[in-house]
C-alpha positions as CSV (number, residue, x, y, z in Angstrom):
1,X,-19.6,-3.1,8.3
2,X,-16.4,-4.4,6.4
3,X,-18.3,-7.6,5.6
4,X,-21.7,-6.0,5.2
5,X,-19.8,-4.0,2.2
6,X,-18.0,-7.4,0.7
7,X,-21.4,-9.0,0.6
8,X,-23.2,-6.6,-1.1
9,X,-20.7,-5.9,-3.4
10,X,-20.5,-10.1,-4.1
11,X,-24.2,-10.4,-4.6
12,X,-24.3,-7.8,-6.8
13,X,-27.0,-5.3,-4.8
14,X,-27.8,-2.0,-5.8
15,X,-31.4,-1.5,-4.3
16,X,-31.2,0.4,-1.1
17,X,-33.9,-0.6,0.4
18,X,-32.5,-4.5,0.1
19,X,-29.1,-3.3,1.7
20,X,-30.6,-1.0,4.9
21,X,-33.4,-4.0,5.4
22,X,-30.5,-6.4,5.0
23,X,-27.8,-4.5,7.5
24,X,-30.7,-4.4,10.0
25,X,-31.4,-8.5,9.8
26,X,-27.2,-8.5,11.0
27,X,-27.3,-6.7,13.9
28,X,-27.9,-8.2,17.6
29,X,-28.6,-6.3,21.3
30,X,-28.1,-2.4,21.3
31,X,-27.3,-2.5,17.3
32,X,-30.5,-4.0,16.7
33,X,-32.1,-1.7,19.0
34,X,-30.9,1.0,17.6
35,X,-31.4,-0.1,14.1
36,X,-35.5,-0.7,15.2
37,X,-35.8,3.2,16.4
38,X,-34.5,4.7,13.8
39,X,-36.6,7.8,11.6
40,X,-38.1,6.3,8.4
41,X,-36.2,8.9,6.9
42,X,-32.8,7.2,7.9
43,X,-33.8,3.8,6.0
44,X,-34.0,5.8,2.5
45,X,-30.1,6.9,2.6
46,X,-28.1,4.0,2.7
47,X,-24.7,6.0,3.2
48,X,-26.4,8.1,5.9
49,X,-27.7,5.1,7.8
50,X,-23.6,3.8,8.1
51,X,-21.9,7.3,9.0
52,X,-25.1,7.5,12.0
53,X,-24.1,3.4,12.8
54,X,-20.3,4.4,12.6
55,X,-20.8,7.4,15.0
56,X,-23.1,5.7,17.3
57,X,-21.3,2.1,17.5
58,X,-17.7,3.8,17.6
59,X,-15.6,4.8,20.7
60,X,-15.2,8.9,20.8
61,X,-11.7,10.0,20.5
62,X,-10.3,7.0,19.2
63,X,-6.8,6.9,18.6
64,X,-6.5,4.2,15.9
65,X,-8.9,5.1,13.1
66,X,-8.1,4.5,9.5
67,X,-7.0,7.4,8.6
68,X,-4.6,7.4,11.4
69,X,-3.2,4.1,10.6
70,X,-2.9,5.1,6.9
71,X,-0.8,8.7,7.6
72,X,1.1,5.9,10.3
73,X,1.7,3.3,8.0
74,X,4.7,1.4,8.3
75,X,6.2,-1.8,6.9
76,X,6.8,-3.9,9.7
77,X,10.3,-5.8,9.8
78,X,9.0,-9.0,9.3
79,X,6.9,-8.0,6.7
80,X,6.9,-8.6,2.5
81,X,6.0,-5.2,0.2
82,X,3.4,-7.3,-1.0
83,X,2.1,-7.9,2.4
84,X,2.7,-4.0,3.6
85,X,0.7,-2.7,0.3
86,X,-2.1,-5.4,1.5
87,X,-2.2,-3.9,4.4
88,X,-2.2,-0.4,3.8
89,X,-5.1,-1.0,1.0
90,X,-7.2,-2.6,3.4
91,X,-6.9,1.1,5.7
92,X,-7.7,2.2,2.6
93,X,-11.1,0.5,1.7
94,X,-12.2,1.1,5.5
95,X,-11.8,4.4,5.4
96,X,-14.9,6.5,4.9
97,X,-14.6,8.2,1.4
98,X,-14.6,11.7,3.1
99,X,-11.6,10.9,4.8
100,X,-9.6,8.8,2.3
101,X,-6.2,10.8,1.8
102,X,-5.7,12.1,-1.9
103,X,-3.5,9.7,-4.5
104,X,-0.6,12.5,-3.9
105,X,-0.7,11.8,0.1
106,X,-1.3,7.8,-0.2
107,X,1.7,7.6,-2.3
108,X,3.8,9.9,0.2
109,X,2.8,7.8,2.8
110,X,3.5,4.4,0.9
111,X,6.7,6.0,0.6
112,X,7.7,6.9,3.5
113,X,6.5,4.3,5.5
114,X,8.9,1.4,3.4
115,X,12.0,-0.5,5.1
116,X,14.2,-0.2,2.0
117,X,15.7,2.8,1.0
118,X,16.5,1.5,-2.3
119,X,13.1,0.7,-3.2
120,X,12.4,4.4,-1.8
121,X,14.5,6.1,-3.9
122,X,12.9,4.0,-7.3
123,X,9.5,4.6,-6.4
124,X,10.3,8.5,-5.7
125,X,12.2,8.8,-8.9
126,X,9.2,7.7,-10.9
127,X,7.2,10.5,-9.7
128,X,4.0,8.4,-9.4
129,X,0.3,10.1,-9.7
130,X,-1.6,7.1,-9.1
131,X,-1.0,4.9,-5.7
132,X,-2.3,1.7,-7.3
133,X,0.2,2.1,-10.4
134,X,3.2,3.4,-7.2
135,X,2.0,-0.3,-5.7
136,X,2.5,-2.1,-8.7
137,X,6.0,-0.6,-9.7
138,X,6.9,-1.5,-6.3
139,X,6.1,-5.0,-6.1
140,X,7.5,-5.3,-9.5
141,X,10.8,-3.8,-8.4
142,X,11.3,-6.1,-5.2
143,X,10.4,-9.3,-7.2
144,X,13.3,-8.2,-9.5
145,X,15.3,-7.4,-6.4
146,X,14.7,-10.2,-4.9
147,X,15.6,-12.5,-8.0
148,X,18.7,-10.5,-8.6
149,X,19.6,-11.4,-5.2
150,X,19.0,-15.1,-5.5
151,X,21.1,-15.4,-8.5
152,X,24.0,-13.2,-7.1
153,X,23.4,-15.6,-4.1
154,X,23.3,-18.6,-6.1
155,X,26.4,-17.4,-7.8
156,X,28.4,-16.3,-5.4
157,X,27.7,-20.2,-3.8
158,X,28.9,-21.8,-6.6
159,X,32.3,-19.9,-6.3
160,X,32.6,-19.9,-3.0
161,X,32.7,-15.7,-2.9
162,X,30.3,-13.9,-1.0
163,X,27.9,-11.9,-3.2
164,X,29.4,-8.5,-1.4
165,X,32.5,-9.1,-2.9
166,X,31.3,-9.2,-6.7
167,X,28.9,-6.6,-6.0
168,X,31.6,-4.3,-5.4
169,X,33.6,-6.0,-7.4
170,X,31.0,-5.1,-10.3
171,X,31.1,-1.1,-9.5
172,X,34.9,-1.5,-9.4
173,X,34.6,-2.5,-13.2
174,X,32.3,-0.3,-13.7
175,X,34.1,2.9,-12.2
176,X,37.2,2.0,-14.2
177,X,35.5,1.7,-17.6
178,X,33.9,4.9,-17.5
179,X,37.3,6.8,-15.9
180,X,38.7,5.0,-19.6
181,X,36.5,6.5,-21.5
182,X,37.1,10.0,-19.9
183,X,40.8,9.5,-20.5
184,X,40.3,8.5,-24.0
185,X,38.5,11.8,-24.6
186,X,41.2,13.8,-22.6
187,X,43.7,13.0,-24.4
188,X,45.3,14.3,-28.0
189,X,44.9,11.9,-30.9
190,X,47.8,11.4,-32.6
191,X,47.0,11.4,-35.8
């Protein structure tokens, strides 16, 4: 059906007689059968015709529908954000519009489903309405992340420290300039 969809869309096909007569030329055995037996009726509703296919070709009760694997979704360990947000978008697109989560619960669910908490904790602060634009932030984020971390890499190479060590080293700095600053304003100018 997935493919059906892609083609469609590729071609450019609007005319639903063209796209029933044309999902009916790809099915084989039972599907075809099916197909040939359907009530003229059927073959003027194009979005009908694939919820009756769905429900007739599909196993009842199963427990890995799209919906399920989008409110399940989880970044696997060995796994990119790029290639998690892939992933979850392609739940997503096969999920039948009547069942596609709201913006507010794919973004929850983006969310809560990442490895890294850091990345967490940047996408939540942004408040995000729109799952596309969370998606975008996030792959923006771990590019930056992950360049940041080749530099400090690269750096801490060249010196021979590990990048640990200037990370905290950096805070450290940090920490003390600001406690300066609070000092300076606690105490009395002489003047």
């Amino acid at each position: 059906m997935a493919q059906f969809r892609q083609l469609v869309f590729a071609e450019g096909i609007t005319d639903v007689h063209t796209m029933v007569q044309g999902f009916g030329l790809t099915m084989m055995g039972k599907a075809l059968t099916w197909f040939q037996n359907l009530k003229l009726a059927m073959l003027y509703d194009f979005a009908t015709l694939v919820k009756h296919f769905i429900e007739s070709h599909t196993k009842i009760g199963i427990k890995h529908n799209t919906y399920t694997q989008i409110l399940s979704f989880w970044q696997q360990d060995n796994e990119s954000v790029k290639e998690c947000i892939d992933k979850l978008r392609q739940y997503i697109v096969r999920c039948p519009a009547s069942e596609t989560p709201s913006q507010e619960r794919l973004i929850s669910c983006f969310l809560e489903g990442l490895r890294n908490q850091q990345l967490y904790l940047h996408l939540f602060a942004k408040n995000h309405a729109d799952f596309d634009e969370c998606c975008f932030d996030a792959q923006k984020f771990d590019e930056n992340c992950n360049l940041l971390h080749g530099k400090l890499d690269q750096d801490s190479i060249e010196l021979g420290e590990p990048s640990k060590n200037r990370e905290t080293q950096a805070l450290v700095d940090l920490i003390l300039q600001k406690l300066r600053q609070e000092l300076k304003l606690i105490q009395p100018s002489h003047a």
